[in-house]
C-alpha positions, 0 to 999 in steps of 0.5 A: 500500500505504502510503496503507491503512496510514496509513488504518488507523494513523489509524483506530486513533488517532484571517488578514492582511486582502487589499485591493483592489489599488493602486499600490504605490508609493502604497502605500509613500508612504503608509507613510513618511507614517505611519512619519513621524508615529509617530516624532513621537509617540515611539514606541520604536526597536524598533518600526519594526524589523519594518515597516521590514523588511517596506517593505525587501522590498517595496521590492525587490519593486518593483524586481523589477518584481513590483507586486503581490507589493510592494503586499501587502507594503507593505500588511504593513508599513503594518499593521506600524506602532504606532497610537494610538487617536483622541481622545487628550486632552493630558498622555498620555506613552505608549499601551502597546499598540496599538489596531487593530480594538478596541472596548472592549466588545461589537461589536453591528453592522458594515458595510463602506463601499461601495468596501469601504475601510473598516469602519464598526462599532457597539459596547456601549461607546456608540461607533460607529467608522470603521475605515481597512482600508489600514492598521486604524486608527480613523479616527473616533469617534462618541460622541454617543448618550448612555448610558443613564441609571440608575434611583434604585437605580442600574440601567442599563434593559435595554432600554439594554443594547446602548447602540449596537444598529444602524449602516447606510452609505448607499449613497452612502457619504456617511452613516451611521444608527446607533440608540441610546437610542430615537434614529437619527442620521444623521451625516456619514461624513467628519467625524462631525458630526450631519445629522439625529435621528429620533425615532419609536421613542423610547424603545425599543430600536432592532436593526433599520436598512437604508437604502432607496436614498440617502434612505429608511430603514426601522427596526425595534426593541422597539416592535414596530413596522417604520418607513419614513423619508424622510431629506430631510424626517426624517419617517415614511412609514408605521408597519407594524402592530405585532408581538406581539414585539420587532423583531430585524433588517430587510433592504431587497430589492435593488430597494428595494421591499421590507422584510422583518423578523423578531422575538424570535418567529422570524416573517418578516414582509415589506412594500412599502416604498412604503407603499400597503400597510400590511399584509405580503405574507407573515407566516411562521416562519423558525425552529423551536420559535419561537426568535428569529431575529437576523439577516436578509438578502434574497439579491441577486437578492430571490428569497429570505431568509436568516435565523438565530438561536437556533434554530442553523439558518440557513434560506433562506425563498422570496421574494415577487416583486420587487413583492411578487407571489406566486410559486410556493413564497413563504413556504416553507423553501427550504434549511437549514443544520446546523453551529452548536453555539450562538445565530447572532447575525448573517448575511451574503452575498456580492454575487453570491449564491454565498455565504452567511455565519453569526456564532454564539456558539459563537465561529465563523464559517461560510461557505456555498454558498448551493445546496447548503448545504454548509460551505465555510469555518469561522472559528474560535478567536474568543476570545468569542462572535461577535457581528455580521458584514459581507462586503466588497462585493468579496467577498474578505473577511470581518469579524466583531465579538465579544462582547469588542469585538474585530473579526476579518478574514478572506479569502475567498479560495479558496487562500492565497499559498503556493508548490508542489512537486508531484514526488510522485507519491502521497500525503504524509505528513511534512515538515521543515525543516533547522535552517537552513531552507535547504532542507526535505524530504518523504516519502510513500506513493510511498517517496521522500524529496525535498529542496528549497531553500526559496528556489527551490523547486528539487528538489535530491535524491529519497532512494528506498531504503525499501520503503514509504511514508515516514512521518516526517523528521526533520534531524540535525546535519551534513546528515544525515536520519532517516526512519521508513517502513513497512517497519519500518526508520529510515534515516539518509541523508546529506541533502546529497550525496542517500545513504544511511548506515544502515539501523535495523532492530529494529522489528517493525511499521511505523514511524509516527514519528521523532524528533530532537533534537541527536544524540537520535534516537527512533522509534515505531511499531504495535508499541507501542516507542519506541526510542532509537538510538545514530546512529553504531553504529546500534544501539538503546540503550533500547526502552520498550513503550506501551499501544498503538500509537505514533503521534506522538513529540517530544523536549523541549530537552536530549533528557532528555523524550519526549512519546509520543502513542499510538492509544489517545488516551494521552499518556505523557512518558518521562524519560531522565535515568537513561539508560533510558525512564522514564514520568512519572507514569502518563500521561493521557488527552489525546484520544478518537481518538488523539494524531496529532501532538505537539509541544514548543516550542522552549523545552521550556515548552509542548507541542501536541497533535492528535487525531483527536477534532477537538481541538487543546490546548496543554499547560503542561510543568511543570520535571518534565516534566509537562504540564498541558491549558491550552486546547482548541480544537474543530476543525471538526466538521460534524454527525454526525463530528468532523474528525480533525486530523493535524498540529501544529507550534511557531513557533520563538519559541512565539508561533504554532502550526498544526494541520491535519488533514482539513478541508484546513485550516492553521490558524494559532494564537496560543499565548497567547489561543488565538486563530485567526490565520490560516486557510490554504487550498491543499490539495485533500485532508487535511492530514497533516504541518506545519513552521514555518521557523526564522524564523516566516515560512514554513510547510510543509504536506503532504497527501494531494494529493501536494503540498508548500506553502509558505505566506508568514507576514507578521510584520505581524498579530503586529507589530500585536497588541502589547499584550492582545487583551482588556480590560486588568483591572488595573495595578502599578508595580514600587517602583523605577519601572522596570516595569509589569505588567497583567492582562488578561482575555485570560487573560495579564499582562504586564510592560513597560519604564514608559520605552520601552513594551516589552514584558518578558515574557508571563504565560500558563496563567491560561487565565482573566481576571486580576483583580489584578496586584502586584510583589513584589521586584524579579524576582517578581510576583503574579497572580489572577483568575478562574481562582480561582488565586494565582499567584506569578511569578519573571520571569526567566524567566516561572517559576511558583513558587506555584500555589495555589486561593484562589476569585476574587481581587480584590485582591492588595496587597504589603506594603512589605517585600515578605514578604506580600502581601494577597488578597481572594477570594471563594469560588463560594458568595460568601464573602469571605476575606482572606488574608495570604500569606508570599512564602517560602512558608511558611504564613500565618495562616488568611484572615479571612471576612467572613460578616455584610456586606451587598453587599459590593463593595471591599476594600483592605490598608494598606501594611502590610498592618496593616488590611483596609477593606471598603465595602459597599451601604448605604454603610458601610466596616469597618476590620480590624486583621489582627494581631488578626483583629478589627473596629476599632471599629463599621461606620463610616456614611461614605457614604449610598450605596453605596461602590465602592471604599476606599483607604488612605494609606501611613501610615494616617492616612487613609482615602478612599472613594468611592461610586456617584454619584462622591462621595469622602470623605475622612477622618481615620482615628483621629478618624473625621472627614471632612476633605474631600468632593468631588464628582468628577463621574466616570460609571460610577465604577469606583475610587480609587487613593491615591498612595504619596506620601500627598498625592493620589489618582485616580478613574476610572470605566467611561466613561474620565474620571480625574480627580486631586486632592490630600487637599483636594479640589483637582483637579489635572488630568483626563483623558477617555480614548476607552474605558472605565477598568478600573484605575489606579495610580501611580508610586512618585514620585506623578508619574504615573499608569498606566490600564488600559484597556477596549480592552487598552491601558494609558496613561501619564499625567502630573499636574502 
């Protein structure tokens, strides 16, 4: 009766790395091993804590004589452990962040090492890395394909644009190809020394590269042309006709003697590879309107060609014969695959041919059965476009690369570690964990509620007593439970001696939600009430009657909020603080199909909910109680429906949430980024309730299966991501030298201990890229990017005080006194405003708009806060007096080339620039004079930074040289960082320097 219940109710309403397995005892050797070198590169106490805990269960794993529950475990706590990146150079005091799995721009190619073992990827940051899968550090660089050269107007070629487009592995696992600048290189695997160049498509762009056994090699790029090499000589077998359009990608056939390609044109075209034919055997279309196809691939038994691109509909196109002889069907569209919402960017499959696999810029992944079409997997919650993909040879992972330099791995395993309990003999609908997660409930269409130990798994009491399904669970101090069923009734039971206490009765309809907080009790159901109950009477103190029928509750910390969800998709917040309901505001639109789940946080700042829409978005709660939508993820929707999603839950420490719903899916969520962290799959059917354990390493699903799970959460993968997923954008110091704080476009900034490298605290609600980062006083800081919001920060705790829209901002510089602070935005029409704010709130004079420059391109604010200095193309920089809100003097022609960025000493006497060659001037302010010019030699410059001391300054540039001199010109010492450098700043002693990094790191470096 109840599952047709629930169905209608519903209609109304609405990933750690698996490796190969090994010795565990090697395994926890190897740990030691790396746990010992960390600690002699000074990494902090604090961050062996979790890793050292994880080792400790494995250790007892071991002992249990459970080798390979220990062997995971150990591999946890290896991932566990802080890494630095390669190619540190010296006077490198501290890496803030860690670097696993991170290129500091776009993932272009990836490949897995024969014995599946390593990741070997190539990035538009001009690198190729070779990535160790045991414990996700880099292992090596390759950095000797050059970057591309500008043009005497400083453009980079777009044929340059990938920098890195193409990396393969021979199948030795000995050698690695990789193209860039017109060039293959083929490179030792061990120590990344140069074997061999290849010079033939020079110099265009090269996308298309497989190996031919151990020494052939075929290649394909924007020349049109598909190449055969033999490696032992370097030379070229044989060169295919050209096409009318650029090559794309290239796969060689499992026998090695077939090369198919495809174009920017759609067309797959295959040849021999043995060259005693120049022309193809088959020239087709592979996509539809023309659109180009980026990815291809030959099925492993050669029978057929799976390609994708901007058509968003991977195909399957018949083969040619092993020897390139004609079958029946050859050339023709075998099998399409519907899903993608965006451009496929790279293709894969599994040894065995049973899966095929899909990487597209909608920002998810798609797993295939390769007969029948079908979705079986889907990856997503990329925080960028997915770029280039890779399955390991043991077909139990799957790795992804994006468009912002970050690679992602995932299993491919068909059910996650998880614990059953199976004694429902019908559906689930709910779960719970107690407060001290010792044991956890369930209840469901079979009207009993079941209590477990969450250790054992041991059954220890079935609660029957209601006269229909069970609906909702909820734990109440003093070993008490709260039910809601649809026979109308809340019921209290005594959870620990199996009883029931009372019944609540004053509901008219079925009852589809409990809620409980401390001794807050509320329930909602199709009657459209919420309820409020006094426990011990059990009678209702208050009823407050919604728009429709109520689906979900959750009640904010301190019970003085409520969060009703209803069937109409309504999301109304009720205020108890008067003692009756009162609704804040008039409520919103949170989704299409009904809120079926929400949640609060247990610190009552966010809020979570689930729809049947097929969205999940975390809310922003506001101290009144008012939540503002922060992000919104689609859930899985194959074409023609959105799947409904039915469950949502918090971590206790706000760090993680899951949804679930009828993909069958638990979906695990990093609260911050919205990144997808974990994908758990056991449950045959939907999804319908979720519970975190207290301490964050369990998590409880029910489903309509009739069965309860537990899945184990390493802390390892969070552990591991200390530090911003994204580029790190900018850098601050606190003015007594104790904090940092960065902005990431990651959409969140961040404060950290300069001392121990801990992190403070996280900014988040951005849900933009933050540009600038300043302090302001002791506990208050400044935020802004391109969300195009100021945002001022009290930081203990995290509070916004100041929200306020002043177009993309640039710069944010706080005056010495702390009372303003300097803003350069620009509104989406382009116009620049420099704005003085006061701190206190109170209103400052209107912003200055500069209207009449040409290629404006940097603006600063003298400590001050006195003068504005802009730079601009044709070289010239202007000095504002901000008092007078007027030009000091004319434009002042300090560079003949364009200026990149401006800086101004303390006392203002003087001003230096720098312009795109990496030339900076340094003058005196009042006389105009140049005193010093130096040629700094920095590539891609990307900023100067002066001192507070007034005697030395910095530049730094997007190849991640920074170099230091004082106001002579006089370098006092340089640093080659292994990514690109975003910003700088130095401490208030002038002692050290803080870089913002590409790849979401920051570095303390110290000068002389």
């Amino acid at each position: 009766m109840f599952r047709s219940l629930v169905a209608l109710s519903l209609a109304i309403t609405f990933a750690m790395p698996l490796f190969a397995q090994s010795d565990a005892k090697s395994i926890v050797a190897k740990y030691r091993e790396e746990r010992t070198a960390c600690e002699k590169l000074g990494e902090p106490a604090d961050r062996f804590v979790a890793p050292d805990q994880l080792l400790a269960k494995a250790e007892a794993a071991l002992a249990a004589g459970n080798e390979t529950g220990a062997a995971k475990i150990a591999r946890d706590a290896r991932w566990a452990l802080p890494a630095r990146p390669v190619g540190l150079p010296e006077h490198v005091e501290r890496v803030i962040g860690y670097v696993r799995l991170r290129h500091a721009d776009r993932i272009n190619a990836m490949v897995y090492t024969p014995d599946g073992s390593k990741l070997v990827t190539a990035s538009r940051d001009g690198t190729v890395r070779i990535w160790d899968l045991g414990n996700g550090r880099e292992l090596l660089a390759y950095r000797n394909h050059p970057a591309p050269q500008p043009d005497d107007k400083g453009n980079i070629d777009d044929r340059a644009i990938f920098r890195v487009p193409a990396v393969a592995v021979s199948p030795d696992g000995t050698t690695v190809a990789s193209t860039g600048t017109g060039e293959i290189h083929l490179w030792d695997m061990t120590t990344g020394k140069l074997k061999k160049k290849l010079i033939g498509h020079a110099p265009f762009l090269i996308k298309g590269l497989a190996f031919i056994g151990n020494q052939g090699l075929a290649t394909g790029g924007d020349d049109k042309i598909v190449r055969i090499w033999n490696i032992e000589s370097g030379k070229e077998t044989i060169a295919f006709p050209a096409h009318t359009h650029r090559i794309e990608a290239l796969s060689v056939s499992p026998n090695g003697k077939l090369v198919a390609a495809t174009d920017a044109n759609g067309l797959i075209v295959v040849y021999k590879t043995d060259a005693s034919e120049k022309k193809s055997i088959i020239a087709t279309s592979g996509s539809e309107s023309n659109a180009a196809n980026l990815g291809i691939l030959f099925t492993p038994d050669g029978t057929k060609i799976f390609t994708g691109g901007g058509d968003q509909n991977p195909r399957l196109t018949v083969a040619p014969g092993p020897a390139g002889e004609s079958v029946p069907g050859m050339a023709s569209t075998a099998l399409r695959f519907p899903g993608h919402g965006g451009r496929i960017n790279a293709v894969a499959g599994t040894p065995d041919g049973k899966l095929l696999a899909t990487a597209s810029e909608d920002a998810t992944v798609r797993v295939w059965d390769a007969a029948s079409g079908k979705t079986l997997r889907h990856f997503q919650g990329l925080l960028s476009k997915a770029t280039a993909l890779a399955i390991r040879p043991d077909s139990k992972q799957i790795a992804v690369g994006t468009e912002d330099g970050g690679i992602r791995l995932w299993e491919l395993s068909a059910t996650d570690e998880h614990r059953t309990a199976g004694e429902a003999t019908a559906s689930l609908w709910t779960g719970a964990f107690n407060a001290d997660g010792s044991r956890f409930a369930t209840g469901g269409a079979d009207r009993s509620i079941r209590i477990y130990d969450t250790e054992s798994g041991k059954l220890l009491a079935t609660l029957a007593g209601h006269g229909a399904a069970v609906t909702g669970i909820a734990f109440l101090p003093n070993d008490r439970l709260a039910s809601s069923g649809g026979d109308k009734l809340v019921k209290l039971w005594d959870a620990k001696a199996g009883k029931p206490i009372r019944d609540l009765a004053g509901h008219t309809s079925a009852v589809l939600a409990v809620a409980a907080e401390n001794s807050t009790l509320v329930s909602g159901g199709i009657d459209k009430t919420v309820k409020g109950w006094d426990i011990e009477s059990g009678k209702p103190t208050w009823s407050w009657t919604g728009r429709s029928a109520v689906a979900s509750l959750a009640i904010r910390k301190g019970g003085k909020q409520i969060a009703v969800g209803t069937a109409d998709g309504w999301l109304t917040i009720l205020d108890l603080a008067g003692g009756s309901p009162k609704p804040i505001g008039s409520g919103q639109q949170a989704h299409v199909a009904g809120v079926a789940s929400v949640a609060y946080s247990a610190d009552g700042t966010k809020l979570a909910t689930v729809g049947g829409d097929g969205k999940f978005t975390i809310w922003t709660v506001g101290d009144d109680g008012t939540p503002t939508a922060r992000t919104n993820t689609d859930g899985k929707k194959p074409v023609g429906a959105a799947v409904a999603l039915s469950a949502v839950a918090f971590s206790a420490d706000g760090k993680l949430a899951a949804s679930a719903g009828a993909d069958m899916a638990v979906h695990v969520w990093d609260t911050n980024t919205g990144a997808e962290v974990r994908t758990l799959r056991a449950h045959a059917d939907w999804v319908t309730a979720l519970a975190f354990h207290p301490s964050g390493e369990r998590l409880l699903s029910v489903g309509v299966d009739k069965s309860a799970r537990v899945f184990e959460l390493s802390k390892a993968e969070e552990t591991a991501r200390i530090g911003h997923a994204k580029s790190a954008r900018s850098v601050a110091v606190s003015r007594d030298g104790r904090l940092i704080i960065s902005g990431s476009d990651d959409t969140t900034a961040k404060i950290w201990d300069l001392a121990t490298g801990k992190e403070i605290a996280t900014l988040s609600g951005s849900g933009q890229a933050i540009f600038s980062t300043a302090f302001v006083g002791p506990d208050r800081v400044a935020t802004g990017g391109e969300d195009m919001r100021f945002r001022l920060w009290s930081t203990n705790p995290p509070k916004v005080e100041t929200n306020t829209d002043l177009g993309n901002i640039y710069v944010l510089i706080p005056s010495i006194d702390g009372k303003r602070i300097g803003v350069w935005s620009r509104d989406t029409q382009g116009k620049d405003s420099y704005h003085l704010v006061n701190v206190d709130g109170s209103k400052g004079p209107d912003p200055i708009i500069e209207s009449d420059r040409k290629g404006l391109g940097c603006v600063t604010f003298s400590g001050d806060l006195a003068w504005i200095v802009s730079g601009d193309e044709e070289g010239k920089i202007r000095i504002w007096d901000a008092a007078k809100r007027m030009p000091i003097g004319a434009d002042w022609p300090i560079h003949t080339k364009r200026v990149a960025d401006v800086a101004v000493t303390s006392d203002r006497k003087a001003i230096l620039a720098v312009d795109e060659e990496g030339t900076v001037k340094v003058a005196n302010a009042e006389k105009r004079e140049t005193t010093a010019t130096v040629k700094t030699g920095v590539v891609g410059i990307a900023g100067i930074m002066v001192a507070p001391t007034g005697d030395k300054f910095a530049v730094f540039g997007t190849e991640g040289e920074i170099k230091s001199f004082d106001l002579t010109g006089k370098e006092l010492r340089s640093w080659q960082m292994p990514t690109g450098v975003n910003g700088v700043a130095f401490t208030t002693d002038g002692k050290k320097l803080i870089a913002a990094n590409a790849d979401g790191t920051l570095a303390v470096l110290v000068l002389p």
